[in-house]
Rosetta silent file (secondary structure, phi, psi, omega in degrees, C-alpha in Angstrom):
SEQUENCE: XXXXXXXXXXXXXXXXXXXXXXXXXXXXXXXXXXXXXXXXXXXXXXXXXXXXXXXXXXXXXXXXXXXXXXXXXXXXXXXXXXXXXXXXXXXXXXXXXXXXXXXXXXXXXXXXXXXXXXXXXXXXXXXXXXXXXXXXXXXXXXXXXXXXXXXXXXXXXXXXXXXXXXXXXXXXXXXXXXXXXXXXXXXXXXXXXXXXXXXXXXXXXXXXXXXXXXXXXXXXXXXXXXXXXXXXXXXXXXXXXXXXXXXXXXXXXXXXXXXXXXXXXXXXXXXXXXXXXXXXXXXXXXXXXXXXXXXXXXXXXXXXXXXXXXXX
SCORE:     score description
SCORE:     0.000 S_00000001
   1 L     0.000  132.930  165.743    0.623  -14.861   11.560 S_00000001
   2 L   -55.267  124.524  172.381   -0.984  -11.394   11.261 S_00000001
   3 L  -109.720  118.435 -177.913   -2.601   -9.864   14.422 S_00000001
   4 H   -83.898  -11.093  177.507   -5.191   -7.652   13.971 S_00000001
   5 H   -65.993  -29.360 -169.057   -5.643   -6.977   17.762 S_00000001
   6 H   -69.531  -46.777 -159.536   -1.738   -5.800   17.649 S_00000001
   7 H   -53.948  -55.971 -159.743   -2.326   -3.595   14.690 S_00000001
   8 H   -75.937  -20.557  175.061   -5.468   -2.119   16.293 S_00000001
   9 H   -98.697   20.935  141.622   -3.318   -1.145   19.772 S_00000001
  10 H  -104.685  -13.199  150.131   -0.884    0.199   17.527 S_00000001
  11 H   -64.003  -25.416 -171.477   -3.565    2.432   15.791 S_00000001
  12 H   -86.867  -60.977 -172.404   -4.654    3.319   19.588 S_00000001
  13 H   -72.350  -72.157 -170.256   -0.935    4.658   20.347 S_00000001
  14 H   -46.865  -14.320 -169.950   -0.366    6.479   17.188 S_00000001
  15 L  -121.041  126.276 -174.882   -3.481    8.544   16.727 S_00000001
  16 L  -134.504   68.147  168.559   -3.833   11.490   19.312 S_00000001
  17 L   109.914 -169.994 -171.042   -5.902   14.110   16.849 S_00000001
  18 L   -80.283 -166.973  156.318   -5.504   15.106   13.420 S_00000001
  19 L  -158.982   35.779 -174.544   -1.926   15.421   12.190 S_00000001
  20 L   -45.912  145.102  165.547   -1.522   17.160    8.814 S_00000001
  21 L    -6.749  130.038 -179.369    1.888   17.636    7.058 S_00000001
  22 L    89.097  -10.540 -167.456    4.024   19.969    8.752 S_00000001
  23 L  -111.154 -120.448 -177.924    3.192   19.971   12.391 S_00000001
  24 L  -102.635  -54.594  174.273    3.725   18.780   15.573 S_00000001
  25 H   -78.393  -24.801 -164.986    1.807   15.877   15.994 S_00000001
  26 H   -68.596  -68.233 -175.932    2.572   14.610   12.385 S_00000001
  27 H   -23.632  -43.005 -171.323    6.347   14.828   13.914 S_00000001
  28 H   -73.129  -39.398  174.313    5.766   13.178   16.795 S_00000001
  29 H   -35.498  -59.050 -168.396    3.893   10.120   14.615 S_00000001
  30 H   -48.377  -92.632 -162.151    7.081   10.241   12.296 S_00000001
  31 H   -19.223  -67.043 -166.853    9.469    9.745   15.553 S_00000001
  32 H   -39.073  -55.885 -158.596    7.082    7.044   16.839 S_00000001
  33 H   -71.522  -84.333 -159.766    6.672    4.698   13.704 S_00000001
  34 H   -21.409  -34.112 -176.458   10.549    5.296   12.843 S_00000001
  35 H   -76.884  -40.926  177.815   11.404    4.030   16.831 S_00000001
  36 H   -53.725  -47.944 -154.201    8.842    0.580   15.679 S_00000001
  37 H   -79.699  -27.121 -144.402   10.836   -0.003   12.408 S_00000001
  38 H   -96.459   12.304 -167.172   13.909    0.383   13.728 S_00000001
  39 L  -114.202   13.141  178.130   13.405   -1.999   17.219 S_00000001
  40 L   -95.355  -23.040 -171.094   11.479   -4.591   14.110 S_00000001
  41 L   112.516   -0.392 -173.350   15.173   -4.754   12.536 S_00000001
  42 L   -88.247  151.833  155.471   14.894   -2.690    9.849 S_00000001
  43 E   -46.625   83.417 -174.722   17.347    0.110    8.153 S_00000001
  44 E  -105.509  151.931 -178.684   15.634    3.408    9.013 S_00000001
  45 E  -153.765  166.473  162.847   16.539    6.333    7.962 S_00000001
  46 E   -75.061   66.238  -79.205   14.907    9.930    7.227 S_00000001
  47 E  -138.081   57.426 -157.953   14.392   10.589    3.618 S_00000001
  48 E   -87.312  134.066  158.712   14.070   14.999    4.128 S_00000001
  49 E   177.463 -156.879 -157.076   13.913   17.177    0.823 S_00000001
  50 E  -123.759  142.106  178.027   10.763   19.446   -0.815 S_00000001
  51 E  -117.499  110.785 -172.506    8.199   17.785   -2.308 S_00000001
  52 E  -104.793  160.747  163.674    6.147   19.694   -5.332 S_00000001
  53 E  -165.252 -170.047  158.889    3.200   19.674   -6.867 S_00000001
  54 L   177.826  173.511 -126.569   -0.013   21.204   -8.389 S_00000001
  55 L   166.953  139.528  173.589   -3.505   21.214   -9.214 S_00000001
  56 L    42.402   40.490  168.606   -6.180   23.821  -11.060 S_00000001
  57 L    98.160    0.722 -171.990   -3.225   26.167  -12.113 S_00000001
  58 L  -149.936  150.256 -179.142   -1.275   26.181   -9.005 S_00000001
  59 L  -102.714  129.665  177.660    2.013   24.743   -7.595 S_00000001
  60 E  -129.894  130.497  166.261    2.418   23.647   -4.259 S_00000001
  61 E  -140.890  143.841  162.920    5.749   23.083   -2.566 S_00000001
  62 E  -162.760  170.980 -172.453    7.044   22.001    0.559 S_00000001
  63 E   -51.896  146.739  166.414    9.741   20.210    3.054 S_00000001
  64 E  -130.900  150.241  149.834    8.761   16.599    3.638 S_00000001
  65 E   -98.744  116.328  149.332   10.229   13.788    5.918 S_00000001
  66 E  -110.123  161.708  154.526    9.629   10.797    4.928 S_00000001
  67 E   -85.194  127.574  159.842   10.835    7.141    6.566 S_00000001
  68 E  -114.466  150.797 -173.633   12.508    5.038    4.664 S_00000001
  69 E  -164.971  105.201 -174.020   13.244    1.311    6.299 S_00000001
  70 E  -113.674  150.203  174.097   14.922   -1.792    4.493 S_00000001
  71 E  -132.385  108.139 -170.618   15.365   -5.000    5.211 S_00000001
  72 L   -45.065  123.364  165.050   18.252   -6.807    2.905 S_00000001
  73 L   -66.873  159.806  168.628   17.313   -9.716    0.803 S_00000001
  74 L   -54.695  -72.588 -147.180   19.538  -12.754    0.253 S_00000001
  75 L  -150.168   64.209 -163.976   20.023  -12.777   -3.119 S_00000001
  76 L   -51.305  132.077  147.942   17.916   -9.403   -4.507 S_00000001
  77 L   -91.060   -5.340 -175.070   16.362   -8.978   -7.873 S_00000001
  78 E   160.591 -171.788 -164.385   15.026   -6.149   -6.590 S_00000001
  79 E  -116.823  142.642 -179.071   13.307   -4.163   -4.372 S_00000001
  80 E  -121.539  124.235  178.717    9.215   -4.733   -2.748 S_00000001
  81 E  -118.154  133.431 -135.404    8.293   -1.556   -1.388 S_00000001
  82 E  -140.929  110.414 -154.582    5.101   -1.772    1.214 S_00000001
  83 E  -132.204  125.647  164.950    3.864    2.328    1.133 S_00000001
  84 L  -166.405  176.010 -163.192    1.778    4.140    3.251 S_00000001
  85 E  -125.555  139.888  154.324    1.336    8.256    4.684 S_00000001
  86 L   -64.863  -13.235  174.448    1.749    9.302    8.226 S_00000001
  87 L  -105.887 -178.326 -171.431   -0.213   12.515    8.095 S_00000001
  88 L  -123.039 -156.016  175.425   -3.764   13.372    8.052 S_00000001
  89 L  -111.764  171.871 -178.905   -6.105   15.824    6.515 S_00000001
  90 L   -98.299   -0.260  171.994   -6.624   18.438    9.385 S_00000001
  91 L   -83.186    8.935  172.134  -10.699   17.664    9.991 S_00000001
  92 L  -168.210  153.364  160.896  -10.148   14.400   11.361 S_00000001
  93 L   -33.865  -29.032  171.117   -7.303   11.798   13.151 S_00000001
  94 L    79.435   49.574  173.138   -6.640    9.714   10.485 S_00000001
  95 L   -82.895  -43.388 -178.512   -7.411    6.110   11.869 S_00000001
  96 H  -106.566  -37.798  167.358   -7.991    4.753    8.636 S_00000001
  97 H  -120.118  112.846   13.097   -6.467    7.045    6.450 S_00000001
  98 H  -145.599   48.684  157.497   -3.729    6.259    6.835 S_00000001
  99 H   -69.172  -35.962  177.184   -2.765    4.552   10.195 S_00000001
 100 H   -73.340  -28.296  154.770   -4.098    1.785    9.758 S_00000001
 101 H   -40.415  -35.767  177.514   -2.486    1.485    6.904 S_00000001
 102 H  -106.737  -21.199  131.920    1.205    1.839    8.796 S_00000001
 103 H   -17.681  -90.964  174.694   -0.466    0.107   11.322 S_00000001
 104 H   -56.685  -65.441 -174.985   -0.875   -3.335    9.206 S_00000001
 105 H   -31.795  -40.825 -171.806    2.454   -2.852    7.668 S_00000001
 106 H   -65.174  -40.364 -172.066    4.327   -2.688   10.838 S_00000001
 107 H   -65.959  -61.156  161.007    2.513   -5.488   12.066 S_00000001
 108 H   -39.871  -49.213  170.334    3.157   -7.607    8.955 S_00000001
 109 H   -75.000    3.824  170.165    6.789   -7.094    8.783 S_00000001
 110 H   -87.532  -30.251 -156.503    6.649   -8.433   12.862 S_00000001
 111 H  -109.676  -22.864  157.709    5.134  -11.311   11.467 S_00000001
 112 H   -39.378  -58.760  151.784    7.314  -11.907    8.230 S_00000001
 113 H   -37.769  -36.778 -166.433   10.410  -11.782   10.260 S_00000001
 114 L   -65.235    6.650 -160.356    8.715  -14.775   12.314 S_00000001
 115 L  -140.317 -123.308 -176.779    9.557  -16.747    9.102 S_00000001
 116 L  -110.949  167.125 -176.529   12.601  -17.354    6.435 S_00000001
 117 L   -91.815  160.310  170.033   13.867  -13.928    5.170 S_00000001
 118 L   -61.981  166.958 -165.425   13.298  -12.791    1.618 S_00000001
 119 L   -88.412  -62.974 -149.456   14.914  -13.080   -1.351 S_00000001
 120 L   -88.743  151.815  165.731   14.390   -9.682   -2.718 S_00000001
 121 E   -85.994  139.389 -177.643   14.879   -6.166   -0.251 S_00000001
 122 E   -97.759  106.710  155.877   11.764   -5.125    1.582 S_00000001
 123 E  -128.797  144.396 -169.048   11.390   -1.441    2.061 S_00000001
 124 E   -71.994  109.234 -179.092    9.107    0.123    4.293 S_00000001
 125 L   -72.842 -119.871   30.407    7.516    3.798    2.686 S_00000001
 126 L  -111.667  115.343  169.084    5.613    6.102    5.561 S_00000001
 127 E   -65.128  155.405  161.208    4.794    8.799    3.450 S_00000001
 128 L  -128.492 -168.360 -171.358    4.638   12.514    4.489 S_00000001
 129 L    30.285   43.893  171.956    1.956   15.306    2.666 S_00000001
 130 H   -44.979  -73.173 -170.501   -0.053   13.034    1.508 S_00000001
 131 H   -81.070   35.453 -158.890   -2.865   14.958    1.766 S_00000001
 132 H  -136.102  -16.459 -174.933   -1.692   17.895    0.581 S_00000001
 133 H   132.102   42.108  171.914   -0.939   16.700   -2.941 S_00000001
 134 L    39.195   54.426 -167.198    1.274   13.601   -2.660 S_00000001
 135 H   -71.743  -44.090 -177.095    4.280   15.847   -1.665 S_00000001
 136 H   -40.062  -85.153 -161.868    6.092   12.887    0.013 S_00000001
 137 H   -45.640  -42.678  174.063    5.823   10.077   -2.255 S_00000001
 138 H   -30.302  -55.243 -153.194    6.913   13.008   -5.286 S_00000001
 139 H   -55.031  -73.441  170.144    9.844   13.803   -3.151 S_00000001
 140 H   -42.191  -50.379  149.100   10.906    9.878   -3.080 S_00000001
 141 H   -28.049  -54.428  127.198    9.997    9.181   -6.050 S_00000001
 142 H   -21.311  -74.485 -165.944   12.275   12.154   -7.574 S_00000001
 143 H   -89.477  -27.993 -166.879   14.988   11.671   -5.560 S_00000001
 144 H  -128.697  -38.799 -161.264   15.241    7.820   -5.035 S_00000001
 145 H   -89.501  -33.162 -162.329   12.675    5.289   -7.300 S_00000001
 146 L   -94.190    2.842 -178.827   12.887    7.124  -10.883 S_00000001
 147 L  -111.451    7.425  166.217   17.442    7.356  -10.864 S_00000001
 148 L   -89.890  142.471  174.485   17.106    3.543   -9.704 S_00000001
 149 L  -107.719  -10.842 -176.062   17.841    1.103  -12.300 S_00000001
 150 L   -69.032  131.853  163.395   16.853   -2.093  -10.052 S_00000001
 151 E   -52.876  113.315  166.545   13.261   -3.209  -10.535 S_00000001
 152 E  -125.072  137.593  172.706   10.879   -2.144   -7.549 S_00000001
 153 E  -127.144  111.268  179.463    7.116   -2.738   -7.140 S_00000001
 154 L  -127.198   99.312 -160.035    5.353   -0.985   -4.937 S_00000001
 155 L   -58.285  133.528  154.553    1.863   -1.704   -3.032 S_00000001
 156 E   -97.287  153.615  177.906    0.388    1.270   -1.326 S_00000001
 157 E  -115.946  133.069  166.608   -2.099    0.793    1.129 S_00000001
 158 E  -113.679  179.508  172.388   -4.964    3.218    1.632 S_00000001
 159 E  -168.195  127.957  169.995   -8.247    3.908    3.094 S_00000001
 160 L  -119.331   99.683 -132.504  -11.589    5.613    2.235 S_00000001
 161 L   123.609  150.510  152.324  -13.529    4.559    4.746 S_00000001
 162 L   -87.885  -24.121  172.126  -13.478    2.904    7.882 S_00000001
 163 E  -134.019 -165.434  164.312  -14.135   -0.853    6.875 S_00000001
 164 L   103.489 -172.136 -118.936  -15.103   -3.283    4.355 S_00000001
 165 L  -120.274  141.407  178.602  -13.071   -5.628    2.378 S_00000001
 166 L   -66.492  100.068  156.163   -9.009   -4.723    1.355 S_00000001
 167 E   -94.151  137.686  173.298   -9.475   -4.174   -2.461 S_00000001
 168 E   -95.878  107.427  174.149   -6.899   -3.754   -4.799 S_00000001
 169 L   -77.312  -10.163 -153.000   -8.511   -0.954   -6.696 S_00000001
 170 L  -156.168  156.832  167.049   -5.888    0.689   -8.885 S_00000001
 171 L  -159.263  159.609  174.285   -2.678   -0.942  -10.869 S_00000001
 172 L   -70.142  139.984  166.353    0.227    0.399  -12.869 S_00000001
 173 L   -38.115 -169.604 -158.257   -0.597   -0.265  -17.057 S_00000001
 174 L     7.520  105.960 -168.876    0.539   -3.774  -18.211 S_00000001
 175 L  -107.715  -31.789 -154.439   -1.014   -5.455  -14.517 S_00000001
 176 H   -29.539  -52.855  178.344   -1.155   -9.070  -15.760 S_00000001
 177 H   -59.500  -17.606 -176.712    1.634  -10.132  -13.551 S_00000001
 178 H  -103.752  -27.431  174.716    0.777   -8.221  -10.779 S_00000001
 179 H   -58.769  -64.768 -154.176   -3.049   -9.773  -10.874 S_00000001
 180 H   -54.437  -59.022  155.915   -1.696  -13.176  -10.667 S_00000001
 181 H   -44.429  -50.726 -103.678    0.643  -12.097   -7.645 S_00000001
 182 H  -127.311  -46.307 -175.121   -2.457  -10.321   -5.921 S_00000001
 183 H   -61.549  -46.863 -160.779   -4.325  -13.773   -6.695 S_00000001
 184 H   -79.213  -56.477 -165.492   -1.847  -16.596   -5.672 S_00000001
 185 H   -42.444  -38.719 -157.287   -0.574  -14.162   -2.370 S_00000001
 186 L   -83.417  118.735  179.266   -3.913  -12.667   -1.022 S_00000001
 187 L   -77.716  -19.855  145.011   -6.072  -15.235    0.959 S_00000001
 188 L  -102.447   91.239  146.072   -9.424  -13.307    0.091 S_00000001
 189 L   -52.241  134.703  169.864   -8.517  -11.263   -3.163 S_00000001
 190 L  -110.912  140.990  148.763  -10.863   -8.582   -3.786 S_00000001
 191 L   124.357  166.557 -166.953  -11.610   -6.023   -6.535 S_00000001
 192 L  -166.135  150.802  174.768  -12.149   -6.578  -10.491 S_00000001
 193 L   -25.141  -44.617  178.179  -10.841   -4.808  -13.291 S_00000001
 194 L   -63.940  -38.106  170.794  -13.199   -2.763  -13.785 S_00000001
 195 H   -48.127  -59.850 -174.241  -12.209   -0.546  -10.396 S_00000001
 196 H   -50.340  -49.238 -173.256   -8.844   -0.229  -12.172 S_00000001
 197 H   -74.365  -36.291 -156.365  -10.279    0.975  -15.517 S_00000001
 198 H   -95.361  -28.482  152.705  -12.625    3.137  -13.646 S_00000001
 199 H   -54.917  -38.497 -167.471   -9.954    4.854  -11.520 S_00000001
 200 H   -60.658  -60.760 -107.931   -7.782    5.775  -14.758 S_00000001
 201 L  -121.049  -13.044  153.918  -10.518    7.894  -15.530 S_00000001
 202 L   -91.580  141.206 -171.257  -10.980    9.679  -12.220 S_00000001
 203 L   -68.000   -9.311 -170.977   -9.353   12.909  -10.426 S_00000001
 204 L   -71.573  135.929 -163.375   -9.218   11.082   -7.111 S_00000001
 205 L  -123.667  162.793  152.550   -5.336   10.719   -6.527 S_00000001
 206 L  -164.202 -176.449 -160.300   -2.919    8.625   -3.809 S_00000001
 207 L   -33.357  -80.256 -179.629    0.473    7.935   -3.259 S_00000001
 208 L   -21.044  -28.599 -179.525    0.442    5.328   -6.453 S_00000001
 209 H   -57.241  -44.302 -163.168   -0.148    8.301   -8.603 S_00000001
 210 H   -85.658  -50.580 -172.786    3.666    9.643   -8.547 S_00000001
 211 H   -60.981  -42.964  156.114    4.886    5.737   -9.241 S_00000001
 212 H   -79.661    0.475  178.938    2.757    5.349  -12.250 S_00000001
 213 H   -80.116  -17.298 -162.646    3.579    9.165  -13.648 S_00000001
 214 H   -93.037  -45.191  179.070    7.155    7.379  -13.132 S_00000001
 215 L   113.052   -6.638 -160.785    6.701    4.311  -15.585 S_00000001
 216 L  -105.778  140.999 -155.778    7.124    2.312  -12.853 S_00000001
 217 L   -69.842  145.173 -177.209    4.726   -1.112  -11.136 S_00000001
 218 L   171.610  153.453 -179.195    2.469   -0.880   -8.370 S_00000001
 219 L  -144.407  132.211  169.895   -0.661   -1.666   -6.973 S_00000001
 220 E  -108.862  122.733  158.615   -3.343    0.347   -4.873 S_00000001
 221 E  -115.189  125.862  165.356   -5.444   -1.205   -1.622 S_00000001
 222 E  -118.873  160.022  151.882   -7.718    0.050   -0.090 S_00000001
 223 E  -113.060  129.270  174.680  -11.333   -0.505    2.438 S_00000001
 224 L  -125.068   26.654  175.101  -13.698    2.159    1.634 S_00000001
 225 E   -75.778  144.237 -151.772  -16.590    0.948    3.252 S_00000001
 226 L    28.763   52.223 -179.003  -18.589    3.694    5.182 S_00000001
 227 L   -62.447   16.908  133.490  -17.232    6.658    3.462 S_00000001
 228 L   -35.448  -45.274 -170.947  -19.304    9.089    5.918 S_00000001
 229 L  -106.925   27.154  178.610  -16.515    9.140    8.371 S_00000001
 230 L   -80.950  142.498  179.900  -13.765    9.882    5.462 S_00000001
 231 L    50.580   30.766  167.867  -11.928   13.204    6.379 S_00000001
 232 L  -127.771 -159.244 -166.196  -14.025   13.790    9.805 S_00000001
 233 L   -92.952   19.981 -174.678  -13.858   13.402   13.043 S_00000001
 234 L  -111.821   -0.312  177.704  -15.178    9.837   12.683 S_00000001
 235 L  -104.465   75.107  150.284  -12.525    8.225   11.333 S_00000001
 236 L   -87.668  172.479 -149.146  -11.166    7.352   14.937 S_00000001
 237 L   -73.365  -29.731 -173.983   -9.535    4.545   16.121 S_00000001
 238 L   -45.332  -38.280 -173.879  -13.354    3.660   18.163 S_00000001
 239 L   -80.152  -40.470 -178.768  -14.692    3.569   14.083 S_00000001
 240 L   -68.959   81.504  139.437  -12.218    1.483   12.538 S_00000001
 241 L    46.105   61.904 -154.541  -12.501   -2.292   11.410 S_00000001
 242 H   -47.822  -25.732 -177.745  -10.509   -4.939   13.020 S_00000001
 243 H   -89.987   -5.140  129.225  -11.506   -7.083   10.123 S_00000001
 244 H   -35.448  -52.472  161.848  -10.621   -4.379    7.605 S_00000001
 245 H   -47.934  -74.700 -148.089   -7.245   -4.110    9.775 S_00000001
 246 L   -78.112  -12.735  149.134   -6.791   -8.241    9.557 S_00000001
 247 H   -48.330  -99.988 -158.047   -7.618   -7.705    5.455 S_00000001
 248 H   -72.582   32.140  174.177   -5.135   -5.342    4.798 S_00000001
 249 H  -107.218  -43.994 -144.982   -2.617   -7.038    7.465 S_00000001
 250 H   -79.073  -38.777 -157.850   -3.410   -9.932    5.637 S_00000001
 251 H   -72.873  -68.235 -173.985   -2.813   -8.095    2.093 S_00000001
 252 H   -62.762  -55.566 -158.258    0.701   -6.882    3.083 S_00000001
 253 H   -54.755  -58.306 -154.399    2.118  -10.084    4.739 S_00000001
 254 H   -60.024  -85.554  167.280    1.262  -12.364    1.470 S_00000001
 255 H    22.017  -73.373 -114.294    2.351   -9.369   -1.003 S_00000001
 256 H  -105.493  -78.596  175.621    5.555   -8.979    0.794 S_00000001
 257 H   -30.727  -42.960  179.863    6.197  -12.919    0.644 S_00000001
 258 H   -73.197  -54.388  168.031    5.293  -13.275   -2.582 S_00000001
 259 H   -38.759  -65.042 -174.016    6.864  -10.292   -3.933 S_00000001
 260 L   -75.763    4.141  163.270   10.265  -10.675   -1.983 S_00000001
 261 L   -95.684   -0.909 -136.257   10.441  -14.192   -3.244 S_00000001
 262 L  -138.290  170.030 -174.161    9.912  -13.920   -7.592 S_00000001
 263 L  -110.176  150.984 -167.894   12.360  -12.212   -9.489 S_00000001
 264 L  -106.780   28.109 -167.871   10.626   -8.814  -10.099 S_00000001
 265 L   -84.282  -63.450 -171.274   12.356   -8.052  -13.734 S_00000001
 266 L   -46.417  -44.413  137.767    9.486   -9.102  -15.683 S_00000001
 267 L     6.665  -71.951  170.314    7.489   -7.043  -13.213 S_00000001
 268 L  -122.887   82.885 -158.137    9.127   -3.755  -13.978 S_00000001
 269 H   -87.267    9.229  160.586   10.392   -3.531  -17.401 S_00000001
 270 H   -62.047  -36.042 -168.409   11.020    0.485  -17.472 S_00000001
 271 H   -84.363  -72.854 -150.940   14.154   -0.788  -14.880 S_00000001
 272 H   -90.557   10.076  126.603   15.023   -4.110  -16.248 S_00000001
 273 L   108.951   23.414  171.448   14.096   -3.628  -19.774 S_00000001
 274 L  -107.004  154.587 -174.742   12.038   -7.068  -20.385 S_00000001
 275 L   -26.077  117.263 -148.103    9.241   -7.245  -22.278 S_00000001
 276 L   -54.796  171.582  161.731    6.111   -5.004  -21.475 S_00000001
 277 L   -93.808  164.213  111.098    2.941   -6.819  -20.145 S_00000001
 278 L   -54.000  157.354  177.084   -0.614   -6.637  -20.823 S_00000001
 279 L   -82.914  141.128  173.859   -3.547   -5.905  -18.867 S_00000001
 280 L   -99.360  147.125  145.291   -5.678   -8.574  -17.213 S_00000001
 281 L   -69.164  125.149  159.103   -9.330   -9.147  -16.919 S_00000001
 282 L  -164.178  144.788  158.096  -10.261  -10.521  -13.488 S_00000001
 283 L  -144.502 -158.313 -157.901  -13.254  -10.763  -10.708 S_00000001
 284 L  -106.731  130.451  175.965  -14.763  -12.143   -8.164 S_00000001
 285 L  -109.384  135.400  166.364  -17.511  -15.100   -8.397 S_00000001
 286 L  -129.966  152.710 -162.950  -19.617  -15.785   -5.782 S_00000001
 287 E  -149.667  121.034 -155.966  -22.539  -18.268   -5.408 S_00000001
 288 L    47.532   37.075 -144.358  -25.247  -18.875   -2.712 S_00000001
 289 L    71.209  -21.701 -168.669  -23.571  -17.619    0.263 S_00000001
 290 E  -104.239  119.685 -167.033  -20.436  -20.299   -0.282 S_00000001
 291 L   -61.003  108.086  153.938  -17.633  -17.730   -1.559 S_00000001
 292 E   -74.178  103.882 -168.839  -16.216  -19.609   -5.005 S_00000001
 293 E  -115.768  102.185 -150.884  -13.428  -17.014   -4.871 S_00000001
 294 L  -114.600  146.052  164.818  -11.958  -17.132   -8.610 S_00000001
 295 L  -135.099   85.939  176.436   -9.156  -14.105   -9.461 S_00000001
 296 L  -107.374  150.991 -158.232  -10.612  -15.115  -12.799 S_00000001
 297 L  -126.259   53.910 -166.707   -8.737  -14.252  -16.239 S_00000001
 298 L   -46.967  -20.530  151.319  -11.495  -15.187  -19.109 S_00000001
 299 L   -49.596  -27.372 -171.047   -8.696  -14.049  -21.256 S_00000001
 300 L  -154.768   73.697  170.885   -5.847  -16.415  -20.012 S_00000001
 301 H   -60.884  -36.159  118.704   -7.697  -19.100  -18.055 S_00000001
 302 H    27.092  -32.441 -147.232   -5.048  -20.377  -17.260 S_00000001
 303 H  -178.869   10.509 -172.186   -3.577  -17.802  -14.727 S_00000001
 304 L   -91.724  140.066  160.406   -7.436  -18.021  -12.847 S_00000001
 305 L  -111.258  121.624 -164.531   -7.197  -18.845   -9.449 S_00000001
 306 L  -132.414  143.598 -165.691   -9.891  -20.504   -7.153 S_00000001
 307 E  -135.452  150.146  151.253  -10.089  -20.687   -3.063 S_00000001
 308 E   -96.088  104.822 -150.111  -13.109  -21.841   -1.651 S_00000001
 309 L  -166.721   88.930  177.198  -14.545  -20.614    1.569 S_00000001
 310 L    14.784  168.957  162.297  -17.671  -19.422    3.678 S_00000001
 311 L  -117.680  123.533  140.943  -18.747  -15.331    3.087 S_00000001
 312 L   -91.325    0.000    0.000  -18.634  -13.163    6.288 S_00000001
């Protein structure tokens, strides 16, 4: 079971200040999370090379570390990769974006282990330059996801905000397959279609960005709730959202399960070369206060999924 009390006193050790890309404190973060994966059981290793980019006309490059940290499957079809960035911007600490984010993960794969192991290999992302231009995730992405022929899908977790409910906002084209996982896994699913359509169409970037420039499956969650304390000094660990934490704790464990259990070919058909997907239609219905919580597919009814359950 997912603890968000664990999560949140592992946001309370990791965040001392800001920590952007390059410095001291990001290093010391890096060290820290890498010493968690690797006493959780995982493969860790140090993923170091230059990560490019650009924006308006201009190229930005620089070194990055990232952690990489797997944990073998039985009998793989592929790889479930659970992504999130260790630095900050340099006006604020980064509690929610993106500790909490590496936070839940860590916490999830503590609680995942408590159970039968996966089929499929689980690797762990911690990003570095995020916030600099997605230097990390390029780097990896470059060097490791787009010369793999194995099918990998990989949720990033994010945060604009300090609380509010883990939506998966963003998807890779052809999503059907990936709604339906996000429906059957997630014990509150959040987010509709429309966030997805309405992202394609914005400059706002994460991680997810270099994986779909890639051809390759993936889904972005985030809480963006109070978006005042995004990039200040307010998104401290005092500000952040144990039930926003126990969401996207919540997010990752089922994901992970779900993922690391299904054969992921269909999933990613730039790697395994079956047949593309389509996109789904889906939201959320709710009625009188008593959630009717449908990941509904008026296209393919079919594939709709409905949990029943109070609103908090």
């Amino acid at each position: 079971m997912f603890s968000a009390d664990r999560a949140m006193r592992t946001v309370d050790d990791l965040v001392d200040g800001p920590r952007p890309g390059g410095s001291q404190a990001a290093g010391a973060a890096r060290d820290a999370i890498a010493a968690r994966l690797s006493a959780a059981g995982l493969t860790t290793r140090l993923h170091s090379s230059t990560g490019i980019g650009g924006a308006d006309g201009r190229l930005t490059a620089a070194p990055v570390d990232n952690l990489v940290a797997t944990l073998p499957g039985t009998d793989p079809t592929g790889a479930v990769v659970l992504s999130a960035h260790y630095d900050s911007v340099a006006s604020g600490p980064g509690a929610a974006d993106d500790m909490a984010s590496v936070a839940a993960i860590l916490e999830a794969v503590r609680a995942m282990r408590e159970g039968p192991p996966l089929r499929n290999d689980l690797v762990v992302l911690i990003t570095d330059a995020e916030e600099v231009g997605l230097l990390g995730m390029q780097a990896w992405v470059r060097d490791e996801l787009s010369p793999s022929a194995r099918p990998t899908v990989t949720v990033n977790f994010e945060a604009r905000g300090v609380s509010g409910p883990s939506l998966m906002f963003r998807t890779s084209p052809g999503n059907a397959g990936l709604a339906r996982v996000f429906a059957d896994a997630v014990p509150h699913p959040t987010g509709d279609s429309s966030l997805v359509e309405m992202f394609r169409l914005l400059p706002n970037d994460t991680d997810l960005t270099r994986v779909i420039d890639a051809g390759r499956p993936g889904v972005d969650v985030a809480f963006v709730e109070q978006p005042v304390q995004y990039h200040t000094t307010g998104d401290a660990p005092e500000n952040l959202s144990a039930a926003s934490m126990q969401g996207h704790g919540e997010a990752a464990l089922g994901l992970a399960r779900a993922l690391g259990n299904q054969d992921l070919a269909p999933l990613d058909p730039a790697a395994s070369g079956a047949a593309p997907q389509g996109d789904a239609t889906y939201f959320r219905l709710a009625r009188e206060g008593l959630c009717n919580e449908r990941w509904f597919r008026p296209d393919t009814p079919d594939l709709s999924v409905r949990r029943d359950g109070h609103c908090e």
